[in-house]
Each structure stands twice: as C-alpha cells, then as structure tokens.
N, C-alpha and C positions, 0 to 999 in steps of 0.2 A: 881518599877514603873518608875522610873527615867528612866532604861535602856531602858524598855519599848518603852517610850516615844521619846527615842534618835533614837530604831530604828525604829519607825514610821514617824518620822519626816524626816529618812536619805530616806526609801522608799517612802514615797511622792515627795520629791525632786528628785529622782532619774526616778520616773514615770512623773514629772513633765518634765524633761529634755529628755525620750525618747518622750512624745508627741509631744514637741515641734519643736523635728529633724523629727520625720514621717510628722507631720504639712507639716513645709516646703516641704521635698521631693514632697509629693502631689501637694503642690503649683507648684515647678518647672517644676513638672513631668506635668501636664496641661498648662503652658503658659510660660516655656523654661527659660533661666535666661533672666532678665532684671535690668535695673538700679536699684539701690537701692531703690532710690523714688516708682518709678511704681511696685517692689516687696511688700515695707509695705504696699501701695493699693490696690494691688490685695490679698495679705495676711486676711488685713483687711477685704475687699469686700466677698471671699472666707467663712471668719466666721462668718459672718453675715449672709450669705448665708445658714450655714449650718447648724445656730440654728433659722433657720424661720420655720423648720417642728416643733420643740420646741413651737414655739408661735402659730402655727395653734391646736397643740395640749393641748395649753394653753386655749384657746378660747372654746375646751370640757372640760379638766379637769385643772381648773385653780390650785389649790393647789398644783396636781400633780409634772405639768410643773413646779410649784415657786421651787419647792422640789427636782427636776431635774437639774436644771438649776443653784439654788443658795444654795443647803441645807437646805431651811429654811423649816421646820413645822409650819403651821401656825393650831392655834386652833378650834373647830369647830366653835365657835361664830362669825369669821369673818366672811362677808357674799360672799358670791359664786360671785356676779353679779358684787359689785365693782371692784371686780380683773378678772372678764373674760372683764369687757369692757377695762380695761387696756392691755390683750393679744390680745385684737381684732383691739384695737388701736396700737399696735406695729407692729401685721401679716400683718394691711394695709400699713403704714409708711415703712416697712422695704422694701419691694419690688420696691415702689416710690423711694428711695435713691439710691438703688443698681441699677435700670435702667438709671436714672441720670449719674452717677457713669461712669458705664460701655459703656455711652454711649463718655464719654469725650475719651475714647479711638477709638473710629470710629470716621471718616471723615463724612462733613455735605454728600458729595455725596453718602456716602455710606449709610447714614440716612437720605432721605430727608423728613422724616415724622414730625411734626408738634411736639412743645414741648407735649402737652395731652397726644397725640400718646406712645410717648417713654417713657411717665409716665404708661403707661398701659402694656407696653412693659418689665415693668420692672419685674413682675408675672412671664412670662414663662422664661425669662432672670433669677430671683432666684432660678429658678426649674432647670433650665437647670445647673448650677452652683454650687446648693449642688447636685443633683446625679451626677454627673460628680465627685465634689469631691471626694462623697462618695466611689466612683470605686477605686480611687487613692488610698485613704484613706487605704483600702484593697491593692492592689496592688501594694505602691511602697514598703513599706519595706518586702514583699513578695520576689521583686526580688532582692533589696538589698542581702537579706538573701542567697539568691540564688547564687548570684554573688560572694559572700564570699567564701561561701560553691565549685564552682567549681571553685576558683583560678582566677577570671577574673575580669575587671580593667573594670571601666563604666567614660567617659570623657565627658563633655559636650563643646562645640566649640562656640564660639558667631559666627554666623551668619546669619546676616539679609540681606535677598537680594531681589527681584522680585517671585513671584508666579512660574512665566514664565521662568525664570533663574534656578529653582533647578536642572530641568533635567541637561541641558546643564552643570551648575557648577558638578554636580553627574560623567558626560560620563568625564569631565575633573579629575576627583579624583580617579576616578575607572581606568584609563588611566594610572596615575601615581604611582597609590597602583600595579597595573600589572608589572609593568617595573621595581618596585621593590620586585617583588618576594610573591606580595598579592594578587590574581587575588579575584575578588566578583564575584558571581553568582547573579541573578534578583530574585527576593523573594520576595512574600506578605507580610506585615508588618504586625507583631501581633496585635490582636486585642484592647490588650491594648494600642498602640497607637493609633486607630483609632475612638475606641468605646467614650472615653469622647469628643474628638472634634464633629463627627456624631450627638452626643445627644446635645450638644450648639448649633452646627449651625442650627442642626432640630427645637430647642424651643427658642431658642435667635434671629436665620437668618442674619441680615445683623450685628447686633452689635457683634457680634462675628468674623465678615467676617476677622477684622488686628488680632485677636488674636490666632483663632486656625486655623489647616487646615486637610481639609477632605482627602487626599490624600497625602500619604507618599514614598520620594522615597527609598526603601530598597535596600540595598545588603548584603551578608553574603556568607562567608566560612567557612572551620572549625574551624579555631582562631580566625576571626575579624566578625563584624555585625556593618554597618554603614547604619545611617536613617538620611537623611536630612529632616529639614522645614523651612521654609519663616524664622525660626529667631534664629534656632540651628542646628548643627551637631551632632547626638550622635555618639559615639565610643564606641563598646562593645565586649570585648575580652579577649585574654591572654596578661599578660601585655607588651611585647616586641613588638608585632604586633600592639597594642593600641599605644603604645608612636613613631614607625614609622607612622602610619597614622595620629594621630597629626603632627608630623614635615612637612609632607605632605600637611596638610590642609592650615596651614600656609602658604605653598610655592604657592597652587593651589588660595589660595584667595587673596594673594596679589595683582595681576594681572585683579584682574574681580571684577564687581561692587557688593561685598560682604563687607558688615561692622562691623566690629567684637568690635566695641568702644559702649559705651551706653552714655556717659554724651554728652550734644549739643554740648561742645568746643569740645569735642574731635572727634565727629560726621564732625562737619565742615572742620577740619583738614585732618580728612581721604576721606570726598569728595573731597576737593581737591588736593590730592593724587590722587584717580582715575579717575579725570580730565584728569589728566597729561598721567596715562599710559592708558587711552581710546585715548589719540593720538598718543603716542608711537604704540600700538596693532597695529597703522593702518597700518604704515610702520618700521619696527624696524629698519633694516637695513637703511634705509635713515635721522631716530629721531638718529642712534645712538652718541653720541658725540654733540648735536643742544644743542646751546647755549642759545635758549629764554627757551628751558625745564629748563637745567642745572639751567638757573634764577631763572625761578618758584621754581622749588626745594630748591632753597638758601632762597627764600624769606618763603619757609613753616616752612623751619627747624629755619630761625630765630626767625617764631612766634611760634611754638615748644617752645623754649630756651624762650620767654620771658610771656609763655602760664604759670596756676597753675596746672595743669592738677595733678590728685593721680596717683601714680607709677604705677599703671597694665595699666592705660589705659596710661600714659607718655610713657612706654615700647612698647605698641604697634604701635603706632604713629611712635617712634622713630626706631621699626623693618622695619617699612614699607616705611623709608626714606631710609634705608640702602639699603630693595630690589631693588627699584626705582632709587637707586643710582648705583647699581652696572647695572641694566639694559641697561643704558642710556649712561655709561662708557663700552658698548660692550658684558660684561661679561653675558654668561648662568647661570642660578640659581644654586644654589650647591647641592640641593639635584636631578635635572637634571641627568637623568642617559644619557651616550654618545650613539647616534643608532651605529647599526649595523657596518657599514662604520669604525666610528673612533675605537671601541673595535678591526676591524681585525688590522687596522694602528696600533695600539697600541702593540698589542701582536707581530704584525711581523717586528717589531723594534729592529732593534740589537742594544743589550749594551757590549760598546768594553770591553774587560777582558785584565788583564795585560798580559805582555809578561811570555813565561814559563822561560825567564831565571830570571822575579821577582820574580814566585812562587816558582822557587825554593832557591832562599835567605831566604823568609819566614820560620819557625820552623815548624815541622810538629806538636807539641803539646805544650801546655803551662807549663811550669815546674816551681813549687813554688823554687826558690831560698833565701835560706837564708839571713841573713842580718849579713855580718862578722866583728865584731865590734873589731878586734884585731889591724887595722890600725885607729880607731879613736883615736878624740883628747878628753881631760879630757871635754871639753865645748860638744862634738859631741856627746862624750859618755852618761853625764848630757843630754840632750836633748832629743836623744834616748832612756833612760830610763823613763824622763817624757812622753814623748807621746804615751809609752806603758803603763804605769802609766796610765795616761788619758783617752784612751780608755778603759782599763780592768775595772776603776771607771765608766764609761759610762754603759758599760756591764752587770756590777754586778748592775747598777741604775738600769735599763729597766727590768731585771730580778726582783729585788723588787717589781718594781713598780707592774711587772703581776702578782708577788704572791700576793701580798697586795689587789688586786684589784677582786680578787677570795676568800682573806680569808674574805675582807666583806661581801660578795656575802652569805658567808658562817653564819657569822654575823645577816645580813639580813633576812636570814633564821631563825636562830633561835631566833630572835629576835619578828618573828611575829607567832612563835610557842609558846613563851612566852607571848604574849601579848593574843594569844586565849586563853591559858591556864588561865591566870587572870581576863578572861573575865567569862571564867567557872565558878571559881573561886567567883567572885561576886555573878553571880547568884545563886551559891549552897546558897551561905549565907543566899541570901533572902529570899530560898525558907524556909530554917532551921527555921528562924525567922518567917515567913508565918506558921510554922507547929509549932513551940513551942505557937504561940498565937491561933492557934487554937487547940492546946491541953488544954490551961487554957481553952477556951470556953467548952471543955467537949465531945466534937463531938468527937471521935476517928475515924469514916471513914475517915472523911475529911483530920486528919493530918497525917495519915496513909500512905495517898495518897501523900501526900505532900512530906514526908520523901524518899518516894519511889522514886519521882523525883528527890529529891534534891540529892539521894546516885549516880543516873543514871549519872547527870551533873557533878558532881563530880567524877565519874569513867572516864566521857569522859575527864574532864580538866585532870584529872591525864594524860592519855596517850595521850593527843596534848601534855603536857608541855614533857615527856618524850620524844616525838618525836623531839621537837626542841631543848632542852638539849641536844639529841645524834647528834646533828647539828653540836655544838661548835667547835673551834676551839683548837682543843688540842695542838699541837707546831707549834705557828705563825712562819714564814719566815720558813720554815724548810729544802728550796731548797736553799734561798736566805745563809743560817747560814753555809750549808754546801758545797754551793762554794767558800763563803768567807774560811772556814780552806784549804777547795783544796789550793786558792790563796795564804795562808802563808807558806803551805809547800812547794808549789814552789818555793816561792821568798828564803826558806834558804835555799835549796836545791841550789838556782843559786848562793847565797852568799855565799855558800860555796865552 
C-alpha cells in the first residue's frame, strides 16, 4: 500500500504541474505576456471565470457542484436550499468582481458608462472569459504538441504599440525579414487567434477594447509564420529562421514607438528613448553627431545606472541605448543588409596580392620537421623532455576523462535497471504476503490469483534486473589502461 500510495501521490503532482503549465499557456495564449502583477490578475480573473459555470450549476444541483469543485460528499440530511442559496449568492458576486476587475484595465473613455453599468457589465464579461478560456484551454497545448512534433520553435516578442502602427511596424519587419533572405507571404490568421478575441469583444465590447484584438496582422512562408498585436509578436517556425527574425525584431523596434519593457520605470526610460529617436527619424543625416541628443542620451543612461530596474527588463533599456548610440554616432544598424550599390563597390574591389617573386619564396607544402635534439644542452634536453612529458600527461587526462564519463553513462544505466528491478522486487513480496494471508482465510481463488501476479512481477523484475546487470561495466578505463602501456613501451624503447 505504501508503494501504492507514493505513486499516486507522484501522479497527482505530476498532473498537478501539467495543469498548471496548460493554465498559463491559455492565459498567455489570450492576453500576450504582460508584467508579472497584471499576469497573477488576469490568471486569477481567468479562474474565477471559469468556475462560474460551476456555481450557475451549483444553483440546480448544489451537492453536485460542492462535489465537483471541492470532493466533498455531503449526506442526504443536509438540506438542498441552504447551499443553493450559497451557489446563487457566489453566481451573482462573482460576475460583479470580475466586471470591476476587468474594468480597471480600460480607460474611463473607453468606459464611459456609470459604476451600475459595469457592474451589470460584468455577466457577459464572465461568459465572454470563460469561453474564450475554454477554447484555449483545448487549443494551446494542442499546438504546443504540434510544434514539438514538427521541429519548430514558437517565440513570443513584447510589443506593445498603437492599433494603427501594427500594419506600418509589419511592412517595416517583413522588409527586413526579405533582405535577409525570409520573404512572408499575406495570409489569413488562424482561427485560433481570432476566434477568443471576436467572442470578448462581441460579449465584453469596450472593456476588452486594451486587451484583445479582432484583427491580426499575419504572414507566413515555409519556415517562419509571424502574427503581430497591439502588445506581441509571435514567431513561429524552424528554429534558425525563428532566432533571425527575433534578432530582426529587436533591430526593427528599436527605431519606432514600440515598447517591449512591462514594469512603469522601465516603461518611462524606454519612452524616452523614443523621444529621442522620433527626432532623429526626422532628419538623421542633420541629428547625426547633435550634441543636445548626445545629452539626452547621457542623462538616460545615467538614470539607467542609478535605476533598480530586474535584469531582462535593465538588458533591454540598456540594448536600446546602445542602438540610439550607435545611430547618432553615424553608424547603420548591424544587422542592416548594404543595398545594391555598395554589395557591387564591394565585390569590384580589388585586394592587392603579393608580388610573384614573394610567392614564390613561400613553401609549396607544410612539412612536419622533426625536433633534433643531438645539438642540445643537458638543461634544453631536460626541458624538452618535460614539455613532452606534459602534454602526453594532458592527453592521456582528456582520454580518461572521456572514457570515464561514458563508463558512468554506462553506470547510470544499469543502475536504474537495478533500481526497477528492486522496485519489482518489493511488489512481488507484497503481493506473496497478500496471497499467503489470504490463503489462511481459506478463499483459494483469490490467492490463486494473487500468486499468479506476484510469479508475473517477479519474471518481469528478474529480466529489467538482468538487462541492467548486462549494462555494467566490465574493465573500466580499458582504452585509458592501454594507452598508458603503449606510453611505457615507448618511453623504454627511446631509453634504450
């Protein structure tokens, strides 16, 4: 029972920790990454959400739902009425908080309806929020799975910009993905990104307006699939085409009012950074080298340097100084491919070659020359014998080290062929002991049965254990042992 019990307890945990990664994805997968704070609230929001059909179905079957929701049996004598008027008092309260809630995320303009209002508001707002979830729910680790399964790399981008801006930001990325060798094609975006935003904004309407968006700009080729929205990038592809279109994105949003920070300091810093280069853009060639920029930029990076900012978002800041540095000092961005023009200058550039009378002083092949130790001295000779010494000890290490680090490997191996094997092993016992006490009871089907299993478990632990016994390592170092005698016959062979 013991074992029993270890592994129910390991499989609880283990289903505990896959719901909790599908959770989040869903969460991501509907409202893009965001700062940590606004992720536990929407997280929160999200599950509350998605156990309010729980409490509408608590309000018909109350036992049910307690039963669903928390395990508990409750016995018939309780009565029915005091706990639906508790489920009906939850179904009403929970949609008043979550409209609350979800409203501190929209602008008053965006809401200009009356506090009643947005309490009433809060109803189709819960509905719109668990089916939505629930799509998700289904849907990401679908394509997770997917994505494993054909070798492709899924990147999410922080970018939060203007509504109005994604196209424009898009025709600038898609530009840049061309030039190096990514061209996207215009493509309808799957319906999975469209279909949970559609269903909020249809039953939520304006309080969903900053969160989701009904319109996605896609592209896609045969390696890469890139979707922007008002507050991410995704990247979806083979991994090499995925990690140049990040380097890319970085390059294309440094430049345009795209903010890829989430905490307020770090939010303030990056505006103004784009302060700076919304008046660069205007004229570069005439900003280039301007000394009131160059200020600004000194005085950012010094509240940078005396900012607490956490390292992702300190890293960001501190990329975005660098680009804005190198801007303003002249220089073209580096991942910048050169047009047409400079690749012909380039190539029709001669590189002078030496004279043929160097080339031919030059050797025509490299020839190992021995090392003639008959003109050294007793100290030259001593020295040259240690630093052969030296190395051959280097040599003969690295070689250990590989075999050694294969014969654990090997170790390891049977080491966990040994441990199912004793795992067998215990359970045959209990079941022996299960079957001898009920042969005292006198029932002979039952321990019949018993013995039957326990002889099965016992045939499997014998051959896991003999698989990982034929694992072991029968003569460690065996390459290491017998370069080392190579190395002694040489050295009497030379002493001789």
């Amino acid at each position: 029972m013991a074992i029993l019990q270890a592994l129910i307890s390991y499989l609880t945990r283990s289903a505990g920790t896959a719901l909790n990664a599908i959770f989040g994805w869903a969460v991501i997968a509907l409202f893009g990454q965001r700062s940590p704070r606004e992720q536990t609230m929407l997280s929160a929001l999200v599950a509350v959400a998605a156990a309010w059909p729980l409490l509408l179905l608590g309000a018909l079957l109350p036992k049910v739902a307690l039963f669903l929701i928390a395990f508990i049996p409750l016995a018939r004598s309780v009565p029915d009425l005091s706990l639906r008027i508790v489920w009906i008092a939850l179904a009403l309260l929970v949609p008043l908080v979550v409209g609350v809630a979800v409203a501190r995320f929209g602008s008053q303009e965006r809401l200009p309806e009356p506090a009643w209002k947005r309490l009433l508001r809060g109803f189709p707002i819960t509905l719109a929020l668990a089916a939505a979830f629930l799509i998700m729910l289904v849907i990401a680790p679908i394509l997770r799975l997917a994505a494993i399964a054909r070798g492709r790399e899924v990147v999410r981008v922080p970018s939060v910009m203007e509504r109005t801006l994604t196209a424009e930001v898009m025709a600038a990325l898609c530009g840049e993905l061309s030039a190096h060798g990514l061209p996207l094609q215009t493509a309808e975006a799957p319906w999975h990104m469209t279909a949970p935003s559609r269903i909020m904004l249809r039953l939520g309407g304006a309080a969903f307006a900053s969160m989701a968006a009904e319109r996605v700009e896609f592209r896609r080729s045969g390696v890469l699939e890139v979707a922007m929205l008002p507050n991410e990038t995704i990247l979806r592809g083979k991994p090499e085409a995925v990690a140049r279109a990040h380097a890319l994105c970085t390059e294309v949003f440094a430049a345009r009012p795209v903010l890829q920070a989430f905490s307020a300091d770090a939010r303030e810093l990056e505006k103004q950074i784009k302060r700076v280069w919304s008046v660069y853009r205007e004229q570069p060639e005439a900003h280039a080298g301007a000394k009131p920029l160059r200020g600004r930029l000194d005085e950012i990076a010094r509240d940078l340097a005396e900012s607490n900012l956490p390292w992702d978002e300190w890293q960001i800041i501190y990329r975005l100084l660098l680009q804005l540095d190198r801007a303003l000092r002249g220089d073209r961005p580096l991942l910048e491919r050169p047009d047409a023009r400079e690749e012909i200058e380039m190539a029709e550039e001669k590189i002078p070659l030496p004279s043929p009378r160097t080339m031919e002083k030059l050797p025509d092949e490299r020839v190992a020359v021995p090392v003639s130790v008959e003109g050294m001295s007793n100290r030259q000779l001593l020295a040259h014998v240690l630093e052969g010494g030296a190395l051959l000890a280097k040599k003969e290490f690295e070689l250990a080290k590989t075999e050694l680090r294969a014969d654990l490997k090997k170790e390891v191996a049977m080491a966990k062929g040994l441990t199912a094997a004793g795992i067998c092993a215990l359970c045959t016992l209990n079941l022996l002991l299960v079957a001898i006490a009920m042969a005292l009871g006198g029932v002979m089907v039952e321990w019949g049965a018993a013995l039957i299993v326990a002889a099965a478990v016992l045939l499997l632990g014998t051959a896991v254990g003999l698989i990982g016994w034929g694992k072991r390592v029968k003569e460690p170092l065996e390459a290491t042992r017998r370069s080392l005698k190579e190395d002694v016959t040489w050295a009497k062979e030379r002493l001789a």
